[in-house]
N, C-alpha and C positions, 0 to 999 in steps of 0.2 A: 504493500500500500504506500510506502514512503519512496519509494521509488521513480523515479520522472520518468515519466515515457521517453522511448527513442523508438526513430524510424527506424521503419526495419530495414533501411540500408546499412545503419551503423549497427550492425551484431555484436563484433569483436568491444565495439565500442561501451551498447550497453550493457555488456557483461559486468566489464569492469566496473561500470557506473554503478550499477545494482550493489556489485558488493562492499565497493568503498563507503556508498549511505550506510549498507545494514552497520559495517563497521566502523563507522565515524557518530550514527546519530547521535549513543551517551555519549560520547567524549565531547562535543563541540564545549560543554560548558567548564570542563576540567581544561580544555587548551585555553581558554580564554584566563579561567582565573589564573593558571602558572605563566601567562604571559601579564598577568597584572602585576603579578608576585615578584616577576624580574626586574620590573619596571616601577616598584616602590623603594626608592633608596632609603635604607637603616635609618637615615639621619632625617626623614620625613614621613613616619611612619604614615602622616593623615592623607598623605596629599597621594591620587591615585596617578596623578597624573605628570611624577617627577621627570620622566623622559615621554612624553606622551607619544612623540616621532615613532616608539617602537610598540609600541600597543595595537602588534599585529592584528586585522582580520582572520577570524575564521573563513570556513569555508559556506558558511552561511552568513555573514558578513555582521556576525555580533547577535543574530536577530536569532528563536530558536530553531527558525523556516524558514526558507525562502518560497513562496510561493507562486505559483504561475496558473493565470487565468486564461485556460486555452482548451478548445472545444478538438475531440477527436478529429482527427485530417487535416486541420491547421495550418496550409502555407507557409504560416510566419513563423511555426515552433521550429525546423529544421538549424535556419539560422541563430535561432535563439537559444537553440542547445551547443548548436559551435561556438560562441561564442565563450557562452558556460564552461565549454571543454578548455580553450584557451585561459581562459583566466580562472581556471578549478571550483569554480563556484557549483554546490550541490543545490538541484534545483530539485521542487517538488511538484508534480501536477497534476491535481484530484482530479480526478478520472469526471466530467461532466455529462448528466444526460441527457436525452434528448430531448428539449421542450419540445411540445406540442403545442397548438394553436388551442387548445384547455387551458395551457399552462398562460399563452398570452392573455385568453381573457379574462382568465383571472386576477390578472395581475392591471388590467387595464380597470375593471372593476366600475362597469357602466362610464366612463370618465374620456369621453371620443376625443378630446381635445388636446392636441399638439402631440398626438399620438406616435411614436416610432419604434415599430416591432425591432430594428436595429439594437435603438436603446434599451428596451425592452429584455432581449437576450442576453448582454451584456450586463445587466445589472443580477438577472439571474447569476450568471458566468458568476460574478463578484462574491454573491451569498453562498453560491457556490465552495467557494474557497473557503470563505471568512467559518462557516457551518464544519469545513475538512480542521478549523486551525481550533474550532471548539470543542470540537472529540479529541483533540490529543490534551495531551499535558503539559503543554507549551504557553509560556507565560507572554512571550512573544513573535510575533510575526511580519516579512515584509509582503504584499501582494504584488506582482510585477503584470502588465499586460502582457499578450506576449508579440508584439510587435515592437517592445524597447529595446532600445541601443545603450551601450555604455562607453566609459574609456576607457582602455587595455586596463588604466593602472585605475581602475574602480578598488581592488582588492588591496593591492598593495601600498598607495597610497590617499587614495579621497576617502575611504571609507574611517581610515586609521584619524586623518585629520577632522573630519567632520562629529565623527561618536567623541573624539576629547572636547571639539567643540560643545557636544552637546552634552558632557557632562560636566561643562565647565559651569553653566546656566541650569542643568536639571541633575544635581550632585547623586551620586549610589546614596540609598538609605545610610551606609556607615562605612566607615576606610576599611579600605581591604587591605588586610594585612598576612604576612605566611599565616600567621596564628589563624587567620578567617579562611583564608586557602582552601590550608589543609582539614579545615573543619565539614569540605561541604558545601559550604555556604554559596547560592547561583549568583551567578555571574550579573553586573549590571554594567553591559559594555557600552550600551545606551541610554546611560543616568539610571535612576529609580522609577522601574514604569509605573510606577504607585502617582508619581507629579505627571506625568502627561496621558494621553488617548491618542492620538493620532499624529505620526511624521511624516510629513511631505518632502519625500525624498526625489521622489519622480513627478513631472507635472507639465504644465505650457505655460507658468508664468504665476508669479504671485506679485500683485502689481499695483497691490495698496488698494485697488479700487474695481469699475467694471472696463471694460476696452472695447474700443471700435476699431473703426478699420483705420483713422487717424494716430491711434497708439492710447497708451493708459491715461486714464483720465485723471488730471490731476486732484487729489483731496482738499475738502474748502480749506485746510490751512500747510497746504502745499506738505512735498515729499521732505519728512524728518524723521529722524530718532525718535523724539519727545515721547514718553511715555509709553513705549513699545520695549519691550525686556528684548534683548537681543545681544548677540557676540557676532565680533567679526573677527575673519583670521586667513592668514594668507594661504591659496592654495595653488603650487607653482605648475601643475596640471590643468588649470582653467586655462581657459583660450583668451587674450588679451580681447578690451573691451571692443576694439572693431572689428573684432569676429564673432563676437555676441549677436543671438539675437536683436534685432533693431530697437526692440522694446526694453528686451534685458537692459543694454546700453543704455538706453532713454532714461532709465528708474536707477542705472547705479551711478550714471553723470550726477540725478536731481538730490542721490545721496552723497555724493560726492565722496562712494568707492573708488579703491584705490584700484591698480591693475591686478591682476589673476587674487580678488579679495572674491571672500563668500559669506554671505550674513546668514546666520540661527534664526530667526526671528520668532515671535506669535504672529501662526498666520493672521494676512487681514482680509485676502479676496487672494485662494490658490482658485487655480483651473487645471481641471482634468486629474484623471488618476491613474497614470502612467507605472509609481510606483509610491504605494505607503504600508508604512510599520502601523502594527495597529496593538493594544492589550487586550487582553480576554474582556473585560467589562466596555469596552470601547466595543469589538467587536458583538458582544451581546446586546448593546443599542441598538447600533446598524440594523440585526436585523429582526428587532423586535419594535421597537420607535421612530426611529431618528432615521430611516430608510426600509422601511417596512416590504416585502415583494406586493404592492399592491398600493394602487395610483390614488391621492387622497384630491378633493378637489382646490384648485390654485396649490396643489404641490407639485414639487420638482417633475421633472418628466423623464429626469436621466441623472444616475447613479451616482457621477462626478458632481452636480449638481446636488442633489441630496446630501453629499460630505460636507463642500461649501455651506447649505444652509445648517449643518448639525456644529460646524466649526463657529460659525456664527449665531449660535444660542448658548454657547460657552465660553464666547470671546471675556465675557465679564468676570468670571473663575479662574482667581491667580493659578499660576503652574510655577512651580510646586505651589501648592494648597494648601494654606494653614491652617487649624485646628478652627478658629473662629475665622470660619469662608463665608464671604459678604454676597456670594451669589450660588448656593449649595443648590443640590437638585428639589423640585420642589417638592416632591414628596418626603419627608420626615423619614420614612422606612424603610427608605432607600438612601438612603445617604451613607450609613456606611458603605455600601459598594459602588454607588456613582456619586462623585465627585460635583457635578454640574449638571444645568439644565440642558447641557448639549455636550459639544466634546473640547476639549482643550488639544487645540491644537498650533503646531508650528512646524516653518516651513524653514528649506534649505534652499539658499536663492545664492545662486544660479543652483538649476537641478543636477543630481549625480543619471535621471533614470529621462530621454527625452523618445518621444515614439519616430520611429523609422520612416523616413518619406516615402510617403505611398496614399493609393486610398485605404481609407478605415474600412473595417467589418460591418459597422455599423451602417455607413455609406452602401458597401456593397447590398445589403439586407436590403434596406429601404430601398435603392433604386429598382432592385429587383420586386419589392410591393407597388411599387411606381410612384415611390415617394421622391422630391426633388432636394437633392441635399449639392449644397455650394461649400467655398472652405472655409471657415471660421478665418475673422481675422488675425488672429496670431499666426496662423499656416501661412496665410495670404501674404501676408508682408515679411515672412521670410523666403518665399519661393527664392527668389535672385538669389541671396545668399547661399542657399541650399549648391546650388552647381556650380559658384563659383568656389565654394569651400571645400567641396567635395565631402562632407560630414554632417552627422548629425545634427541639430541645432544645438547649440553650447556645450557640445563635445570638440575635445582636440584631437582623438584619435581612438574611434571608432571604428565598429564593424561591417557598417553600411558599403555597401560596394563589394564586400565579400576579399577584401585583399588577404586576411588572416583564415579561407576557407582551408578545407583540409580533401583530400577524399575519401571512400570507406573506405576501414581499415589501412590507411598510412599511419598506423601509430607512430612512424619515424620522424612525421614533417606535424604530428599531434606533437609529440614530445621535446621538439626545437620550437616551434610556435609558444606551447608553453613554458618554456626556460625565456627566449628570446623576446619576446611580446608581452606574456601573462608576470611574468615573474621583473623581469631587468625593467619595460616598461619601453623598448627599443619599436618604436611606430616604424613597420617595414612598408613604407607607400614612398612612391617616387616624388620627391619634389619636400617630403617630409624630413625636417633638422631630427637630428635623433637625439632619444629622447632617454635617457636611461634613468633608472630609478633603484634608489636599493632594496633587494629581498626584503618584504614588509609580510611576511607569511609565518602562518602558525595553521596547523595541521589541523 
């Protein structure tokens, strides 16, 4: 069951795959705390984060899943398991079934208006996962589309820099020490998921506000800090601001980011759900309240949307959560287990997870019901960029274009691809400065 699907071209391939999961699952959280343990110097016992540069990724990238939303015969998984292969990340993908048009109307729930069986599927897809990540024992999870791209050195080094970021603002319940180590004690590679619900790892944009086809709209007291909890820190893998998306650029000039900088923030208006962490009680909202399978009337109409507004009836619920919380969930009886009236959530700007150029699923669905779907303006205003860059949007060196393919069974050009690419951080494309990086890996 923990096992990712693989084409059955790759055999040799998913052989191995299969048994490195059954043999890595317990361990993920025992490599993680002895990589904590090495990395708390004697002379700081509190601080988890003394050399934070070396606070390897696992191979589920801190998270206790990695999750992948992707429907049996899926075009797009092929790529997304090479990908995985090169940079050793262990993916997992619940087997999904097959909706029926039962299952659409159910879920449309008399509710005809701005109807997209596209969206529709997709949100299923979503519960899909979030219900596979409630049956285990897993305290945390990331969901991936499966049409995302990443950069070679996702593992090695964005993931390493972005989790100290993020436990620099949302601290472990208490210092990990050898003494905590060796006690047992799981892993918070991610902060204390007790302070947050929801990270926007993967996304099109968190942009302070809503966007047209002009770019983000600016907030009535203009793009600032003020009062938004947030870290910023440099990550020398970001692609310098004129190779940003247009918007990107637009929102980190009005903050007046620096070059390859990336901010933590409290989301304020993320789009899309490319890739997010979620916690058990986060994910038992989604899909009981806060994104229910079933269309309420003037509610969302698609799944990405439903985050947004559940983000945004939490916005007012500090993260981390004090004992005396000024905006607790409204029910009395619930409150020890949720936090807020929505979710707490925060966003990672520029994204680690952005979707592959192409038409969406969604798109193809709908046009095939003879719905008419155009590009959302954030796709829109980066086409140009897209072919001049040859990359993903706000990736530096991605998968897109297939340069880092493999064939079945070349474990030989598997196994240089991942030394060379997945591990050093060496981008093998023509015209590409090479890029190396140090071994940032923990098993």
């Amino acid at each position: 069951m923990l096992a990712a699907s693989r084409p059955k071209t790759l055999p040799l391939l998913a052989t191995a795959t299969v048994l490195l999961i059954i043999f890595f699952y317990h361990k993920n959280t025992d490599y993680i705390r002895l990589q904590w343990t090495a990395a708390t110097a004697p002379s700081s016992p509190s601080s988890i984060d003394a050399e934070p540069q070396k606070l390897a990724a696992n191979r589920t990238l801190g998270f206790g899943a990695v999750l992948v939303v992707s429907k049996d015969g899926s075009e797009r998984r092929h790529s997304l398991l090479q990908a995985a292969n090169v940079t050793d990340i262990e993916l997992t993908i619940p087997h999904q079934p097959t909706w029926t048009e039962g299952d659409v109307e159910k879920f449309v729930n008399n509710e005809e208006d701005h109807v997209q069986k596209g969206s529709i599927l997709a949100w299923l897809g979503h519960h899909n996962a979030l219900r596979w990540f409630l049956d285990s024992n897993l305290e945390t999870a990331i969901i991936l589309e499966d049409d995302v791209d990443w950069d070679i050195r996702l593992r090695s080094v964005q993931v390493p820099l972005a989790a100290s970021a993020v436990r620099s603002i949302l601290p472990p319940a208490r210092s990990v020490s050898h003494a905590a180590s060796a006690s047992g004690d799981l892993s918070q590679y991610w902060g204390n998921p007790a302070s947050w619900d929801l990270l926007y790892l993967g996304h099109c944009g968190d942009y302070f506000g809503e966007v047209n086809n002009d770019g983000p709209k600016p907030p009535e007291k203009g793009f600032d800090w003020e009062g938004l909890p947030h870290v910023l820190y440099r990550d020398p893998s970001l692609p310098v601001k004129d190779d940003l998306h247009p918007f990107t650029k637009s929102l980190f000039d009005a903050l007046k980011m620096g070059e390859h900088q990336r901010a933590f923030h409290r989301s304020k208006f993320p789009l899309c759900s490319f890739g997010y962490a979620v916690t058990r009680p986060a994910a038992e909202r989604l899909l009981s309240d806060l994104a229910p399978p079933k269309f309420k009337p003037k509610g969302p109409r698609a799944f990405d949307v439903a985050l947004l507004h559940a983000c945004g009836k939490g916005a007012k619920t500090p993260s981390p959560t004090p004992l005396r919380n000024p905006k607790p969930h409204p029910d009395p009886k619930l409150r020890h287990k949720y936090a807020s009236p929505g979710l707490r959530c925060w966003t990672l700007n520029s994204e680690l997870f952005h979707h592959m150029p192409g038409e969406s699923q969604i798109a193809q669905i709908g046009e095939a019901s003879g719905e008419k779907h155009g590009l959302p303006p954030v796709d829109l205003a980066g086409q140009d960029q897209l072919y001049t860059r040859r990359e993903t949007t706000n990736i530096g060196c991605g998968f897109w274009g297939g340069a880092f393919s493999f064939e079945p069974g070349d474990t030989k050009r598997l196994a240089y691809l991942q030394e060379e690419v997945g591990r050093k951080g060496h981008c093998l494309k023509e015209g590409k400065a090479t890029m190396r990086t140090k071994r940032s890996f923990t098993a």
